[in-house]
VOBA-1610 file (N, C-alpha, C; in pm, whole numbers, padded with zeros to 5 digits, always signed):
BEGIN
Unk-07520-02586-00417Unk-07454-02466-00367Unk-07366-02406-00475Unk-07323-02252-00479Unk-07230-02209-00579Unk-07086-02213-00538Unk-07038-02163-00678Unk-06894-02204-00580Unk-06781-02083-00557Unk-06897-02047-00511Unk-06836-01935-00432Unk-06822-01939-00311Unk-06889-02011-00231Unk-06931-02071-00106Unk-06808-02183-00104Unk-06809-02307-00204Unk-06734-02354-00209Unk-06565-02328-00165Unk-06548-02267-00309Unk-06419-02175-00272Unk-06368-02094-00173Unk-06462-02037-00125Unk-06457-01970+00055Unk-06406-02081+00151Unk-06473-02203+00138Unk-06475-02326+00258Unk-06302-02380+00191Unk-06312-02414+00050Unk-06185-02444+00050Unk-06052-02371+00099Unk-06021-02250+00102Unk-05951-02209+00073Unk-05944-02210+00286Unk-06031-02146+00328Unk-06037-02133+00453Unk-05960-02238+00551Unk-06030-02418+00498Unk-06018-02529+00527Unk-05877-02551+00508Unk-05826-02517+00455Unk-05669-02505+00413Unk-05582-02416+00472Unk-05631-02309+00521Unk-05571-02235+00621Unk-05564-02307+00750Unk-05697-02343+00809Unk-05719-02404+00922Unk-05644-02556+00946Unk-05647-02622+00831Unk-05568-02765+00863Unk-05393-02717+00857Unk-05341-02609+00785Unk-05212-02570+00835Unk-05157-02507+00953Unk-05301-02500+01024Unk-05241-02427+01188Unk-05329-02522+01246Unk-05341-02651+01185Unk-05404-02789+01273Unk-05497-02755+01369Unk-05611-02650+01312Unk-05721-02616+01400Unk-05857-02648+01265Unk-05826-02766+01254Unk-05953-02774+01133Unk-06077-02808+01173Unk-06089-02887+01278Unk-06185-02962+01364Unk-06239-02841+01451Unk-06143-02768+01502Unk-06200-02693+01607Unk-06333-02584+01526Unk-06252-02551+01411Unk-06284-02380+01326Unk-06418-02477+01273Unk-06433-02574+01236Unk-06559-02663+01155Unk-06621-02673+01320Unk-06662-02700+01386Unk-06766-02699+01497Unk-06765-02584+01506Unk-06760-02463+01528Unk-06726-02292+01540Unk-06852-02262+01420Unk-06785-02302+01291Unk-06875-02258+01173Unk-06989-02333+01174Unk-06955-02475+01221Unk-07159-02517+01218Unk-07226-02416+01358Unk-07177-02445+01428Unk-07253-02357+01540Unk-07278-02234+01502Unk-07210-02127+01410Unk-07299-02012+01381Unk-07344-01998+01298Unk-07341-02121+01167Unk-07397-02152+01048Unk-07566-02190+01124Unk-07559-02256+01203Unk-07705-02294+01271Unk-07787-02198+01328Unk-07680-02104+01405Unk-07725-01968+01471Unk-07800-01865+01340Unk-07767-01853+01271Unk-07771-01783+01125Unk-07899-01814+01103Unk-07931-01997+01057Unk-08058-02004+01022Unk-08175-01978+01124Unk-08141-02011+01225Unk-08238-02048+01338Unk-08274-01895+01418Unk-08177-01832+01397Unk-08181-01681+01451Unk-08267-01630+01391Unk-08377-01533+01291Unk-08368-01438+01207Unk-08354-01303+01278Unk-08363-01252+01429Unk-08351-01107+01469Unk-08155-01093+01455Unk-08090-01235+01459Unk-07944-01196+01422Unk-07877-01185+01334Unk-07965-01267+01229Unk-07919-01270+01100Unk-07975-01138+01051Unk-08078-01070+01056Unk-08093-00982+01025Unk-08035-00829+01060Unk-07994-00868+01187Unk-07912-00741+01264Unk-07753-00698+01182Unk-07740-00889+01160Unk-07585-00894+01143Unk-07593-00855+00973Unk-07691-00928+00912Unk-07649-00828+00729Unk-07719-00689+00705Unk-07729-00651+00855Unk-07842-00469+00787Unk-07740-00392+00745Unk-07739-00357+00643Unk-07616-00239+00544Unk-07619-00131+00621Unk-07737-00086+00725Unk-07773+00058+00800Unk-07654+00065+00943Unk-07660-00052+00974Unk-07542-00109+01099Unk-07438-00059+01047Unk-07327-00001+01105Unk-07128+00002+01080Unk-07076-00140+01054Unk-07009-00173+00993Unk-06957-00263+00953Unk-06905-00286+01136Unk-06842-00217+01201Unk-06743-00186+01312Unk-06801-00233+01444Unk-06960-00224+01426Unk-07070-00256+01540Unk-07115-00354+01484Unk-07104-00438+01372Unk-07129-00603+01369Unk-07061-00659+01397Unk-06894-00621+01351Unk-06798-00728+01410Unk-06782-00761+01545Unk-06820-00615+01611Unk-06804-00671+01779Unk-06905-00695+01797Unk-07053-00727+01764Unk-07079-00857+01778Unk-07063-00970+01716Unk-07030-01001+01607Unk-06945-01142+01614Unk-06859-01162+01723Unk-06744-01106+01752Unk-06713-01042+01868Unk-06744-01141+01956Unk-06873-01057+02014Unk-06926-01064+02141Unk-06971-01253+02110Unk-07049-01291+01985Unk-07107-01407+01946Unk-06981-01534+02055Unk-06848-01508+01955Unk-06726-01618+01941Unk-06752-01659+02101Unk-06702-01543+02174Unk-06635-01496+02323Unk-06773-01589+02383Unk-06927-01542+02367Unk-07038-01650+02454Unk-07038-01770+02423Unk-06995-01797+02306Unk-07009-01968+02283Unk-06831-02010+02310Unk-06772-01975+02352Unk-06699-01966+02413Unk-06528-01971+02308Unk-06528-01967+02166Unk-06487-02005+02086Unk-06330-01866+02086Unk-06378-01806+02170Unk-06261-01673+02183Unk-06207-01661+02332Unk-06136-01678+02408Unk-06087-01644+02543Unk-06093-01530+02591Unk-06120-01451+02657Unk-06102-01317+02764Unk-05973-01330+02812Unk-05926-01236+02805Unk-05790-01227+02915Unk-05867-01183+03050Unk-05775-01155+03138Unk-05776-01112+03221Unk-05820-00987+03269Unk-05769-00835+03202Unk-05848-00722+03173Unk-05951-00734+03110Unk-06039-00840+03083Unk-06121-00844+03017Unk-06103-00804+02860Unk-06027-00781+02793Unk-05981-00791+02689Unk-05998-00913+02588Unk-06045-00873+02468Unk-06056-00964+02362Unk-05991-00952+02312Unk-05888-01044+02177Unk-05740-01060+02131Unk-05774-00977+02015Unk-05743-00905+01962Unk-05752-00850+01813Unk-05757-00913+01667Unk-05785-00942+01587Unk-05786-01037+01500Unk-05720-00948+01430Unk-05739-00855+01366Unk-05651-00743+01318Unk-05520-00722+01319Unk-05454-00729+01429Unk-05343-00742+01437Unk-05259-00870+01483Unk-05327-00965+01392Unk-05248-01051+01359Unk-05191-01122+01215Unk-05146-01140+01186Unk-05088-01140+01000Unk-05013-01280+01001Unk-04983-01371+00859Unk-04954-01487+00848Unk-05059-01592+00922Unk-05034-01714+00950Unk-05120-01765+01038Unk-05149-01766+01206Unk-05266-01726+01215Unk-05290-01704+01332Unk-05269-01820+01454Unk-05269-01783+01575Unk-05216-01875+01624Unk-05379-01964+01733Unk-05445-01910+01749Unk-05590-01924+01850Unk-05699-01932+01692Unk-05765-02050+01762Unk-05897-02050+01641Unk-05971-01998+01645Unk-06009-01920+01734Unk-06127-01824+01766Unk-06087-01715+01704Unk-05968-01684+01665Unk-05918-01549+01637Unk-05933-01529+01512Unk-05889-01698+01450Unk-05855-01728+01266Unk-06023-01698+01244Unk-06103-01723+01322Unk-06233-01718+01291Unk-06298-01621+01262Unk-06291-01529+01364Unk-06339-01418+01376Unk-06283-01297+01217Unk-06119-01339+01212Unk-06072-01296+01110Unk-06148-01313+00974Unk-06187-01429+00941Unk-06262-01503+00862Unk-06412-01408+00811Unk-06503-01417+00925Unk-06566-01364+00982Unk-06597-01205+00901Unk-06469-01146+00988Unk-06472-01007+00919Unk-06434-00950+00777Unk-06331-01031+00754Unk-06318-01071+00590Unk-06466-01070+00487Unk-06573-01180+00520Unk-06702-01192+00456Unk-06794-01081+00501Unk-06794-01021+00604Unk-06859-00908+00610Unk-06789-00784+00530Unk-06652-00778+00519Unk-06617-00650+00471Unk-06668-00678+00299Unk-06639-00819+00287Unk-06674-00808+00115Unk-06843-00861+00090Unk-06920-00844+00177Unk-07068-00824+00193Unk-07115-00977+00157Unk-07024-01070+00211Unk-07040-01211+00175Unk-07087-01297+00299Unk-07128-01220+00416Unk-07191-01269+00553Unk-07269-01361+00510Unk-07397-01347+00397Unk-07499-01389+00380Unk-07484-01566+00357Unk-07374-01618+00284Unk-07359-01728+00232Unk-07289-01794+00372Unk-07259-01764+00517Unk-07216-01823+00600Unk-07257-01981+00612Unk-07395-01982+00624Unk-07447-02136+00645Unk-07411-02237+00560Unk-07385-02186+00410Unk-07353-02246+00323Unk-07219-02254+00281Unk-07171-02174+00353Unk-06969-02195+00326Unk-06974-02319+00462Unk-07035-02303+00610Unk-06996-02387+00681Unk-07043-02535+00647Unk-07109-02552+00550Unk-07169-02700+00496Unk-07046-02737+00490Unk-07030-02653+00334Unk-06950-02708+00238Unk-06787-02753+00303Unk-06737-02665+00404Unk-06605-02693+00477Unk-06626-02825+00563Unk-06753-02842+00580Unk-06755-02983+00699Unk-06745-03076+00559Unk-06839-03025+00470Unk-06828-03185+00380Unk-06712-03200+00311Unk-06641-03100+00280Unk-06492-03126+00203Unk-06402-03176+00335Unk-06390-03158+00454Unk-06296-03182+00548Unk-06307-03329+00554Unk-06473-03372+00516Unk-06491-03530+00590Unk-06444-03598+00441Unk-06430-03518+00346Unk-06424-03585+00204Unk-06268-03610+00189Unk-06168-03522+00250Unk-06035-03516+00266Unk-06021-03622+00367Unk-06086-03662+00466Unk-06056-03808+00565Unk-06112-03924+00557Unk-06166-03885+00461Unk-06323-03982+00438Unk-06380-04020+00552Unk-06430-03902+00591Unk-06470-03895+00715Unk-06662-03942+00635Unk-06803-04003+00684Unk-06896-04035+00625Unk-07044-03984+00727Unk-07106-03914+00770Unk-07205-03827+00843Unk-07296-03906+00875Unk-07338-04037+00930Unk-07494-04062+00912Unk-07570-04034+01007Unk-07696-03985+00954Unk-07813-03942+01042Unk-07930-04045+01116Unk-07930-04120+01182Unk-08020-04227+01250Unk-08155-04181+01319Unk-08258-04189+01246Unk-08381-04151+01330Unk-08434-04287+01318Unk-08475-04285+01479Unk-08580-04448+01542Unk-08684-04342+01600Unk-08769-04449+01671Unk-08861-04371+01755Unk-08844-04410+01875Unk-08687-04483+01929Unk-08641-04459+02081Unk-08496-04477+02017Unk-08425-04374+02151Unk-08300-04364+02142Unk-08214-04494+02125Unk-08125-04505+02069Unk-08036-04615+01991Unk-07897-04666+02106Unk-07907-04749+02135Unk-07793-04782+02243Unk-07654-04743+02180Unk-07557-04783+02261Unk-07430-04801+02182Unk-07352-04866+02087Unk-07415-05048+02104Unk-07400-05137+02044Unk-07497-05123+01907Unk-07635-05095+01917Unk-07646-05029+01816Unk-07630-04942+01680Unk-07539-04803+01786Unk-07457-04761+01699Unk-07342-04774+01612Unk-07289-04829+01711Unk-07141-04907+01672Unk-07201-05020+01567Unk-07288-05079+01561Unk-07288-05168+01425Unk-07348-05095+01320Unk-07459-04984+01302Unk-07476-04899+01197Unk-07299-04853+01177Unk-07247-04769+01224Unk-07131-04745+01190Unk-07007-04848+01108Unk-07014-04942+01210Unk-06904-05024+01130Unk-06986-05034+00967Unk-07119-05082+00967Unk-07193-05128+00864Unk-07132-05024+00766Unk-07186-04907+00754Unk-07153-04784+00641Unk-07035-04731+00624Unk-06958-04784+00700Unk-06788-04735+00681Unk-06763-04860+00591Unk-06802-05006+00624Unk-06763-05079+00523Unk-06804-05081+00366Unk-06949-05015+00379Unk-06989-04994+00281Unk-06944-04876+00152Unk-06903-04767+00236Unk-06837-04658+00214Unk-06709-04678+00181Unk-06641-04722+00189Unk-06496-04768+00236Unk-06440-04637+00314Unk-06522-04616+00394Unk-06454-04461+00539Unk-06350-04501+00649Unk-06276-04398+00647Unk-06187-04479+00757Unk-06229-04414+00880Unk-06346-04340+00906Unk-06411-04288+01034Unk-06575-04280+00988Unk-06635-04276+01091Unk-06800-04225+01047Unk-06833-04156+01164Unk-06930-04020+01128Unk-06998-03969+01260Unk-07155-03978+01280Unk-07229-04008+01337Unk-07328-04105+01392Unk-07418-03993+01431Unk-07496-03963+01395Unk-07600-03880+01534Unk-07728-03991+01526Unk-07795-03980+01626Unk-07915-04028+01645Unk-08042-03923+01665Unk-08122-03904+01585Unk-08223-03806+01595Unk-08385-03913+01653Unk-08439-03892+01768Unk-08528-03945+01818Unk-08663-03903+01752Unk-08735-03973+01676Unk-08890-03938+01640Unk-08987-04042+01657Unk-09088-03985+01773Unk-09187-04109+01818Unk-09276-04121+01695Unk-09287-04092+01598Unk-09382-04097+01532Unk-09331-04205+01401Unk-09223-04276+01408Unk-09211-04347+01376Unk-09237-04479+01393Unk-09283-04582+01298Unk-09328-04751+01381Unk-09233-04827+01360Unk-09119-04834+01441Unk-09065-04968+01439Unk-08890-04966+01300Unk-08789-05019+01321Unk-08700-05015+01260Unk-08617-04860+01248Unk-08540-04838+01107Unk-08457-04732+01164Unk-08473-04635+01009Unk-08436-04525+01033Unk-08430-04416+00845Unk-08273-04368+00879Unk-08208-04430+00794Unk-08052-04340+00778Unk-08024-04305+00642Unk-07982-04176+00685Unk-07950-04103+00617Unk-07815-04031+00624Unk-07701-04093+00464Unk-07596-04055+00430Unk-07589-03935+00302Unk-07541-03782+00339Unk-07605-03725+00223Unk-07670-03738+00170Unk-07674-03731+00077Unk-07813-03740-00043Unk-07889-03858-00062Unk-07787-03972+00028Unk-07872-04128-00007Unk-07958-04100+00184Unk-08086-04184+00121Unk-08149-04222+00220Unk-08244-04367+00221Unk-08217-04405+00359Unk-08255-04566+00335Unk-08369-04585+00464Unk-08491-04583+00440Unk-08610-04585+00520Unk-08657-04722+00588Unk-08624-04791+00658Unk-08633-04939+00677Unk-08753-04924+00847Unk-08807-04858+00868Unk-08878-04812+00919Unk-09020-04944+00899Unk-09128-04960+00967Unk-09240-05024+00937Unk-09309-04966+00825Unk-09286-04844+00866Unk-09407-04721+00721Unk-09310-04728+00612Unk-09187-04701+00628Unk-09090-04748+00509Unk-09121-04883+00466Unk-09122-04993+00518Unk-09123-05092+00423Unk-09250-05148+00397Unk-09367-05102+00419Unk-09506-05069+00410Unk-09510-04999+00269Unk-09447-04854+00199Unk-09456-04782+00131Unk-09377-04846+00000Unk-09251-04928+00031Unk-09180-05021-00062Unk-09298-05123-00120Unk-09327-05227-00043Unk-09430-05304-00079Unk-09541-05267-00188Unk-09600-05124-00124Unk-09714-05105-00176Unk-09653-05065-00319Unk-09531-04968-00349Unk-09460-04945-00478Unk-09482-05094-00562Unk-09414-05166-00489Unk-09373-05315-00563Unk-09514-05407-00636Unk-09599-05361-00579Unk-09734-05427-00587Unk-09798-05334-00699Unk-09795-05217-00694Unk-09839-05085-00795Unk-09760-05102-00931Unk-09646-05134-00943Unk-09578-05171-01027Unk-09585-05336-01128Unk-09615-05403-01025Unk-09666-05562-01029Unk-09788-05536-01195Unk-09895-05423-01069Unk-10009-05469-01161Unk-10006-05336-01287Unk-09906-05268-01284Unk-09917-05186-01370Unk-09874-05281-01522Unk-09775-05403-01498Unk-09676-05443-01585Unk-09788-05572-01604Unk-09844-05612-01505Unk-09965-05721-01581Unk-10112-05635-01663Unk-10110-05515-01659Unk-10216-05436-01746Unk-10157-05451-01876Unk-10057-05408-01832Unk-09930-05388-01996Unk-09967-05526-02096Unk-09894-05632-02025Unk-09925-05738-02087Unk-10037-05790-02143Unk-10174-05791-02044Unk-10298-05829-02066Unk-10346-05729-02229Unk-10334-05584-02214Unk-10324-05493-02330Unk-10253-05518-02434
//
């Protein structure tokens, strides 16, 4: 990623942990960082240069308020982000602010990739550690809880967050995946190790025999 994206998440992430809404504003940004990719009639609505700047924000707007990340008053009224200055006090608001900020400076586009980068610097500031668990049946609790303890010790993390992703098309054992490391212990995983180890075997007895 560039670090421009970077620098966006930092600087943001630092706003948000001084009005102790860091957790909240990081689930907010993956959820429309996901919306972004998975959308294209919104992503495309939301960067068309032909749109008002004025008729995208209220839908971001409208976005925060359905996923519920903005409150309604009572008149049905949405809070202004605009007129609020220093740190804001509602995360939906700091967001939206955020939000309109990258649209006014035509920086919407890098959303998915500023919301990475703020989850992975936030978990890097707690040592917070992500792992991804795909089996081909869902993983109990006790389960989890020992992958977890396992990679926090390994990690030295003083938290880990766990998902379990279900794929039947797997045979047997587990694939986790910590950022960039990935560890395949799977039947076809250690099927594919073997066969390496054996390919290698006779590559290094050709060598010799030659």
């Amino acid at each position: 990623m560039g670090s421009l994206e970077k620098r966006c998440a930092e600087a943001f992430l630092s706003l948000s942990e001084n009005t102790k809404q860091a957790d909240q504003i990081g689930s907010a940004l993956d959820a429309l960082g996901r919306l972004f990719i998975k959308n294209p009639e919104f992503r495309s609505f939301i960067l068309n240069p032909v749109i008002t700047r004025a008729i995208r924000g209220e839908i971001l707007l409208g976005v925060l308020i359905k996923l519920g990340y903005i409150n309604v008053e009572e008149n049905g009224a949405a809070p202004e982000a605009q007129s609020y200055s220093g740190l804001w006090a509602d995360s939906g608001v700091l967001l939206l602010r955020f939000l309109q900020m990258l649209l006014e400076k035509g920086r919407l586009a890098f959303l998915p990739n500023i919301a990475e980068e703020y989850i992975n610097i936030k978990n890097e500031h707690r040592k917070i550690i992500h792992i991804i668990a795909r089996s081909s049946e869902p993983l109990d609790a006790g389960a989890l809880d020992e992958l977890r303890d396992k990679y926090m010790a390994q990690y030295g993390s003083e938290a880990a967050e766990i998902t379990n992703i279900v794929v039947p098309s797997l045979i047997g054992g587990i694939s986790v995946q910590i950022g960039d490391m990935h560890i395949d212990d799977t039947l076809y995983g250690r099927l594919a190790a073997l066969a390496r180890t054996i390919a290698a075997g006779a590559v290094k007895q050709t060598a010799e025999v030659g």
